[in-house]
KEKE-3310 file (N, C-alpha, C; in steps of 0.2 Angstrom, whole numbers, plus 5000, padded with zeros to 4 digits):
npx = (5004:5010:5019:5008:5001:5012:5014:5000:5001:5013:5008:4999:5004:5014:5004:5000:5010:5015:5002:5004:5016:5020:5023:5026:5027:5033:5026:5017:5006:5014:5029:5022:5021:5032:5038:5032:5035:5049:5049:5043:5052:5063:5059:5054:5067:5074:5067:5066:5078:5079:5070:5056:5047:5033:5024:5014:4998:4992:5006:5015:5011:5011:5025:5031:5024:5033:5045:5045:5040:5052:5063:5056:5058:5069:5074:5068:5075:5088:5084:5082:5093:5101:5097)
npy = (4994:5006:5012:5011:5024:5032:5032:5040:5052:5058:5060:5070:5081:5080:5086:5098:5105:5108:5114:5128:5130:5143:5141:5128:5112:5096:5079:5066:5058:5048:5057:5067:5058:5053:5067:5072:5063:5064:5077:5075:5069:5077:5089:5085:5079:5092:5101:5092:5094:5109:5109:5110:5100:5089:5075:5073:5073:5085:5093:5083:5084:5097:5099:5090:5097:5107:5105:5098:5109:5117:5109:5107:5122:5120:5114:5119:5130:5127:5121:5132:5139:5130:5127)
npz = (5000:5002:4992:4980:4988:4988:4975:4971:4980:4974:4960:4963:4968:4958:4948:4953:4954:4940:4937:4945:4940:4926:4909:4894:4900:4894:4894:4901:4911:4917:4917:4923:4938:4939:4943:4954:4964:4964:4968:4980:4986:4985:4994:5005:5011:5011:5020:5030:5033:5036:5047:5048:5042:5043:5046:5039:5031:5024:5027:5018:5007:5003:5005:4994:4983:4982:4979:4969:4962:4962:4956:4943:4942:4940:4927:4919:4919:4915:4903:4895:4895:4888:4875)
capx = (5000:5016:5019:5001:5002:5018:5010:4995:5003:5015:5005:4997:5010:5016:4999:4999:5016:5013:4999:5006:5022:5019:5024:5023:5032:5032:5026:5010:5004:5021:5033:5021:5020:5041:5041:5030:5038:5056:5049:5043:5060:5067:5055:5054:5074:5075:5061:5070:5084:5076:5067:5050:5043:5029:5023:5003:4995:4995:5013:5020:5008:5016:5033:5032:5022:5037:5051:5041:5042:5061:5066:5053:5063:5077:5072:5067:5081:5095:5083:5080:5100:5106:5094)
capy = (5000:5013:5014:5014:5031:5036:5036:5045:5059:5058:5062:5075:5083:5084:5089:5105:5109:5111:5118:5131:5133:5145:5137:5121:5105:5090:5072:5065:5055:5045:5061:5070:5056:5055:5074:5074:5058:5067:5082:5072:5066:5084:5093:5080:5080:5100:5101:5089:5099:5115:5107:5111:5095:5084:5070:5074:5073:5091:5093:5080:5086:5103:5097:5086:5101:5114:5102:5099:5117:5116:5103:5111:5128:5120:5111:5125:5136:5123:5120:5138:5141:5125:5125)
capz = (5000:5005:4985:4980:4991:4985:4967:4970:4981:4969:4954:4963:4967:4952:4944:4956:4952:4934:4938:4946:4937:4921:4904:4894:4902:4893:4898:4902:4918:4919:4920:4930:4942:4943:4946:4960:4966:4962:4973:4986:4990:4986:4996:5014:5012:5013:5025:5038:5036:5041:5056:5045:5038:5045:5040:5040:5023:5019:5024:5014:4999:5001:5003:4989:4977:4983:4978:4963:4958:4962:4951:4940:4938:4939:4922:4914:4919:4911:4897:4890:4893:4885:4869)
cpx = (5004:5018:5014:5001:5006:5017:5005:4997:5008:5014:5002:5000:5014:5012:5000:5004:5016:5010:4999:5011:5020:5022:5023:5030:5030:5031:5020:5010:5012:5023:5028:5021:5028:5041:5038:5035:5048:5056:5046:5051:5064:5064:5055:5062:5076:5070:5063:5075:5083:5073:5059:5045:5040:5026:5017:5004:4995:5001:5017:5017:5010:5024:5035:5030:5030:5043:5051:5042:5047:5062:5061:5056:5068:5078:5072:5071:5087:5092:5082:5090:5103:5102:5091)
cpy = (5006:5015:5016:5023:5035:5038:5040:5052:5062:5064:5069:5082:5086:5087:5097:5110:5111:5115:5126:5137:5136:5141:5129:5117:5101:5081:5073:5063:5052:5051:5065:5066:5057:5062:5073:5068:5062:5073:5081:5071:5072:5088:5091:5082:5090:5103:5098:5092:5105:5114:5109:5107:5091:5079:5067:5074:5079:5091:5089:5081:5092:5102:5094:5094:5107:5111:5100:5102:5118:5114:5105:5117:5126:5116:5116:5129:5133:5123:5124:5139:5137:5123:5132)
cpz = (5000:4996:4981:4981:4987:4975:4967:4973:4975:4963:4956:4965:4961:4948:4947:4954:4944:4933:4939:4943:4930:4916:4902:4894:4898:4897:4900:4908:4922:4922:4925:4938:4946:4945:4952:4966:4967:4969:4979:4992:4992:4993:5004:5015:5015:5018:5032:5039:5041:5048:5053:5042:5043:5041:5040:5034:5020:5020:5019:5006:4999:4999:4997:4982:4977:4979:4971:4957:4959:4956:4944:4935:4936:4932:4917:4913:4914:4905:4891:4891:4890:4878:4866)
residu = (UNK:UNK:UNK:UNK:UNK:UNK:UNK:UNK:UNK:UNK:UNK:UNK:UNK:UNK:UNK:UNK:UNK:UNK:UNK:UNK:UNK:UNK:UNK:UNK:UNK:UNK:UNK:UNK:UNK:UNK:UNK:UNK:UNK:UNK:UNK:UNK:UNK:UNK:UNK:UNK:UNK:UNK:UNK:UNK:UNK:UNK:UNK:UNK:UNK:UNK:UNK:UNK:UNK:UNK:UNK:UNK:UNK:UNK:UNK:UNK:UNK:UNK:UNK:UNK:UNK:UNK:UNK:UNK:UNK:UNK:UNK:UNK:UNK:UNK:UNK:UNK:UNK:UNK:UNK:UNK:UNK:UNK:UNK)
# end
């Protein structure tokens, strides 16, 4: 069930984050799924570090959409400078 989870936060996660973030990303359900999943990991990891991460169902769907739109910018920033 702990990956189940992990794919629907996941995904939603990455839906909000595109959402969110202006422009067009490529990638359908898969990539949005890894990004959210990508920005889960990003987003708990940096979150535990600050002493700021909980591990209730909004926090970890914030933490994962924030980490999201990290790796997100960080995407777009290399992608518009290297093409």
């Amino acid at each position: 069930m702990g990956i189940i989870w992990t794919i629907v936060v996941g995904f939603s996660a990455g839906a909000l984050a595109k959402y969110i973030m202006p422009g067009k990303d490529p990638g359908g359900f898969v990539m949005t799924t890894l990004l959210g999943i990508g920005g889960a990991f990003v987003g708990s990891t940096i979150g535990g570090m600050l002493g700021i991460y909980t591990n209730s169902l909004i926090g970890t769907l914030i933490a994962a959409t924030a980490g999201a739109l990290l790796i997100l910018f960080l995407y777009n920033k290399f992608k518009t400078s290297s093409g």
